[in-house]
C-alpha positions as CSV (number, residue, x, y, z in Angstrom):
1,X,17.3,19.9,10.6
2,X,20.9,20.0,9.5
3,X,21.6,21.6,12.9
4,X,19.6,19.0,15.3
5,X,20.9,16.0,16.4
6,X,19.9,12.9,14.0
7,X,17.0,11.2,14.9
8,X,18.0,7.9,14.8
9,X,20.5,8.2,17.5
10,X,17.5,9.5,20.0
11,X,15.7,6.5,19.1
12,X,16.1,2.9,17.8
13,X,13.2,3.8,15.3
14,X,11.4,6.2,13.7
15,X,7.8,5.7,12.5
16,X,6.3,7.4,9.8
17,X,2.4,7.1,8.6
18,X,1.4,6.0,5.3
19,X,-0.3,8.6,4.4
20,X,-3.4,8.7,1.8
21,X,-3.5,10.9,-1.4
22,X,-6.8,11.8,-2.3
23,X,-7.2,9.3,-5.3
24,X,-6.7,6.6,-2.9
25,X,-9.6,7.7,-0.1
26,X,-11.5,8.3,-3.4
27,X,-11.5,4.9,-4.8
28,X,-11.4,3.5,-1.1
29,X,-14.4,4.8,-0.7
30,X,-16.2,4.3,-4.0
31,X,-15.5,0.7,-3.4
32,X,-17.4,0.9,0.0
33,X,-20.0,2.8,-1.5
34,X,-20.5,0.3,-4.5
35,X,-20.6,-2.8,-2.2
36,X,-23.3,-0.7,0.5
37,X,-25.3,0.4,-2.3
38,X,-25.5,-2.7,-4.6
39,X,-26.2,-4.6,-1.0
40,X,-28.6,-2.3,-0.2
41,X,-30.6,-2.4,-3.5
42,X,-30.8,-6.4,-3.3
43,X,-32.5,-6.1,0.2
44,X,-34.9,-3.6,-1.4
45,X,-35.4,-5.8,-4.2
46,X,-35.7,-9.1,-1.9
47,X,-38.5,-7.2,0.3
48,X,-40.8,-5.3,-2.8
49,X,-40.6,-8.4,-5.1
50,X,-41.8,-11.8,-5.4
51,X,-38.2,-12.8,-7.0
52,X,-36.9,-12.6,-3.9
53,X,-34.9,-16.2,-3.8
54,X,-32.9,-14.5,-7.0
55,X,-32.1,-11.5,-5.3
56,X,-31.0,-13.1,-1.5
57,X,-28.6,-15.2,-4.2
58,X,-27.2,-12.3,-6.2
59,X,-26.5,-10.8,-2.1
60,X,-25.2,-13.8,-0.7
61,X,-22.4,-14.2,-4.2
62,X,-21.8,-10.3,-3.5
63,X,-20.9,-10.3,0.2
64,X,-19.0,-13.8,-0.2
65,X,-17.0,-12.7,-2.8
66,X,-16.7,-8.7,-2.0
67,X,-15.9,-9.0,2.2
68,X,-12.8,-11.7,1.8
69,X,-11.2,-8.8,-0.7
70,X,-11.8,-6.3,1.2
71,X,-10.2,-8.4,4.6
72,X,-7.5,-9.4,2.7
73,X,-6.9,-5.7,0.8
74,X,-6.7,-4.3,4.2
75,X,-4.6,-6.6,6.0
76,X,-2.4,-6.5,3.4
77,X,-2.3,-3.0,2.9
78,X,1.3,-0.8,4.1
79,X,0.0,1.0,7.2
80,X,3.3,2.4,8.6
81,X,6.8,2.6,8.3
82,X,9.6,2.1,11.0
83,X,12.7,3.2,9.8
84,X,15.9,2.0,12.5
85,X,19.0,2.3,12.5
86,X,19.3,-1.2,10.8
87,X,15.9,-1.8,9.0
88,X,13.5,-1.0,6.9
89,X,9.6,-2.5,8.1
90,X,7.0,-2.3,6.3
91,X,4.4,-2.8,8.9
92,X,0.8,-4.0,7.5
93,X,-2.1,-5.9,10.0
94,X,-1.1,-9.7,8.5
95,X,2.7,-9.8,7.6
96,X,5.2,-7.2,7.7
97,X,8.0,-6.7,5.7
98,X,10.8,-6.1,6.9
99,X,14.2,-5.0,5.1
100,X,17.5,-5.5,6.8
101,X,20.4,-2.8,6.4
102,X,22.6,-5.5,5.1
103,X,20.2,-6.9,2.2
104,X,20.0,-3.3,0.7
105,X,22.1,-2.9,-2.3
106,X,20.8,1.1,-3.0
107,X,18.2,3.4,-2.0
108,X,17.5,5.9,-4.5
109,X,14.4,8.3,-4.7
110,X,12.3,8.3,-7.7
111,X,10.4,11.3,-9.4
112,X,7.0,10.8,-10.8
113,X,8.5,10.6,-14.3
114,X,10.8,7.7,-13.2
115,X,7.5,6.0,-12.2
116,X,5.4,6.6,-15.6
117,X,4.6,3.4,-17.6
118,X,4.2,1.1,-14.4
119,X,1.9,-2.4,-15.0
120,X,0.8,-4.0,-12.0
121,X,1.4,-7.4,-12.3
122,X,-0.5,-8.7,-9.3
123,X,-1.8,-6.8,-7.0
124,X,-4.1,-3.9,-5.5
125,X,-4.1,-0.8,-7.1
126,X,-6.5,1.4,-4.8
127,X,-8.1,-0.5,-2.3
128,X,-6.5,0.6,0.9
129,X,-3.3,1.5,-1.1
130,X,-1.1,0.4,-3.8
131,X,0.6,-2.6,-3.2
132,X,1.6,-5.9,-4.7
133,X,4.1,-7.0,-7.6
134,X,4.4,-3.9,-10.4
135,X,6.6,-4.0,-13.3
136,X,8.1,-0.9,-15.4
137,X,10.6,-0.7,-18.3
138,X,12.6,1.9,-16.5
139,X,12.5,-0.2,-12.9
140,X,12.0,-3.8,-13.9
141,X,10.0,-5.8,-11.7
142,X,9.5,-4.8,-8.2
143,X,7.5,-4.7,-5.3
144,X,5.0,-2.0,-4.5
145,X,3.9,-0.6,-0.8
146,X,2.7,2.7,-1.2
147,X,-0.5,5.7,-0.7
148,X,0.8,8.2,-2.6
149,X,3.2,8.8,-5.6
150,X,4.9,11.7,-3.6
151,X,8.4,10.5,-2.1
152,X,8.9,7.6,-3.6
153,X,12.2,5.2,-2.8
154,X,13.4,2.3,-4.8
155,X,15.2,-0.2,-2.9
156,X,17.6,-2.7,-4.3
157,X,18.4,-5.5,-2.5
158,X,21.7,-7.4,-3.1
159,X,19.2,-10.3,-4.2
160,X,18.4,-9.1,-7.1
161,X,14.7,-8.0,-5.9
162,X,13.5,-4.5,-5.9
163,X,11.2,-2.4,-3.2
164,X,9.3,0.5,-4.5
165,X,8.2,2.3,-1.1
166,X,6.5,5.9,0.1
167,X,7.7,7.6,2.7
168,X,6.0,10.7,4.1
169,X,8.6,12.2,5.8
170,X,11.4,11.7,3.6
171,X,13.7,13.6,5.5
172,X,13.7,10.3,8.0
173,X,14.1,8.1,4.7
174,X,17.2,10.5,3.6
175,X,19.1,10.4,7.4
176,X,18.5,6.3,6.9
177,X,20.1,6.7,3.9
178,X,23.0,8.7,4.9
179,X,24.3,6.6,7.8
C-alpha cells in the first residue's frame, strides 16, 4: 500500500463498515431472542389460560417498554464510518457525528490493554454496538462508537472531549492520520 497512490486523493471520502465481533451479534441476538420468546410465551399463556387479562398486560408493558429500546439502540448505533480528507463522520440512522480536521487535537490508536477497566457511564453496551458516554482511569471520560475492540482510535479534540472509535480498516484511519 506504501507503493499505491493514497486513497484520499482518489476520493473525497473513504467509507469503512462497522463491523460486528461475535460478542456483539451474540448479545444482539439474545436480546431478540428474549423479547420473541418471553412475547411468544404471553400469547401462549393468554390463549391456554383463564388469566388471560394478566398476561395481555404483562405483553402490552413488554413490547411498550422493549420496542422504543430497541428503535432507539439501533438508530443510535455507529453504522459506518467516512473518513475525508477533512472529517471524521460517524454515520448512525438518527444523528451523525461528525468530527472536523480542525477540532482534532490527536489521534492515537489504543491496544486492548489501554482499554481495560472501562465503566460505561451511559450508554449501550451490546445492543447493536457499543456506544454512549464510557469512562476509564487510563482515558478519562470519553465517548464510545464502536463493534469491536480490534482497531481502536482515541480522538482528542482541542475541546477537551475525547472520541473512542473502531475502524475496520485501519490502514484508511492511519493515511487520515498522516496527512
Amino acid at each position: 500500500m506504501a507503493n499505491s497512490p493514497k486513497l484520499m486523493s482518489r476520493k473525497q471520502f473513504y467509507t469503512v463498515p462497522f463491523v460486528w465481533n461475535k460478542t456483539l451479534w451474540v448479545m444482539t441476538f439474545a436480546c431478540f431472542a428474549l423479547w420473541v420468546g418471553l412475547s411468544g410465551w404471553f400469547i401462549f399463556q393468554i390463549c391456554t389460560t383463564d388469566n388471560d387479562s394478566a398476561m395481555l398486560g404483562s405483553l402490552i408493558v413488554l413490547n411498550v417498554v422493549f420496542l422504543p429500546v430497541i428503535l432507539a439502540c439501533e438508530g443510535l448505533a455507529p453504522q459506518r464510518l467516512e473518513i475525508g480528507e477533512e472529517q471524521i463522520v460517524i454515520l448512525r440512522r438518527y444523528k451523525s457525528i461528525v468530527i472536523n480536521r480542525n477540532e482534532i487535537e490527536s489521534i492515537t490508536p489504543l491496544s486492548k490493554k489501554d482499554f481495560s477497566g472501562v465503566i460505561r457511564t451511559c450508554g449501550v453496551g451490546g445492543l447493536f454496538g457499543y456506544f454512549g458516554h464510557y469512562y476509564s482511569s487510563k482515558l478519562g471520560s470519553f465517548r464510545l462508537f464502536a463493534t469491536s475492540f480490534q482497531n481502536l482510535y482515541l480522538i482528542k479534540l482541542w475541546n477537551g472531549k475525547s472520541v473512542v472509535l473502531s475502524c475496520a480498516e485501519p490502514e484508511i484511519m492511519e493515511q487520515f492520520i498522516e496527512q
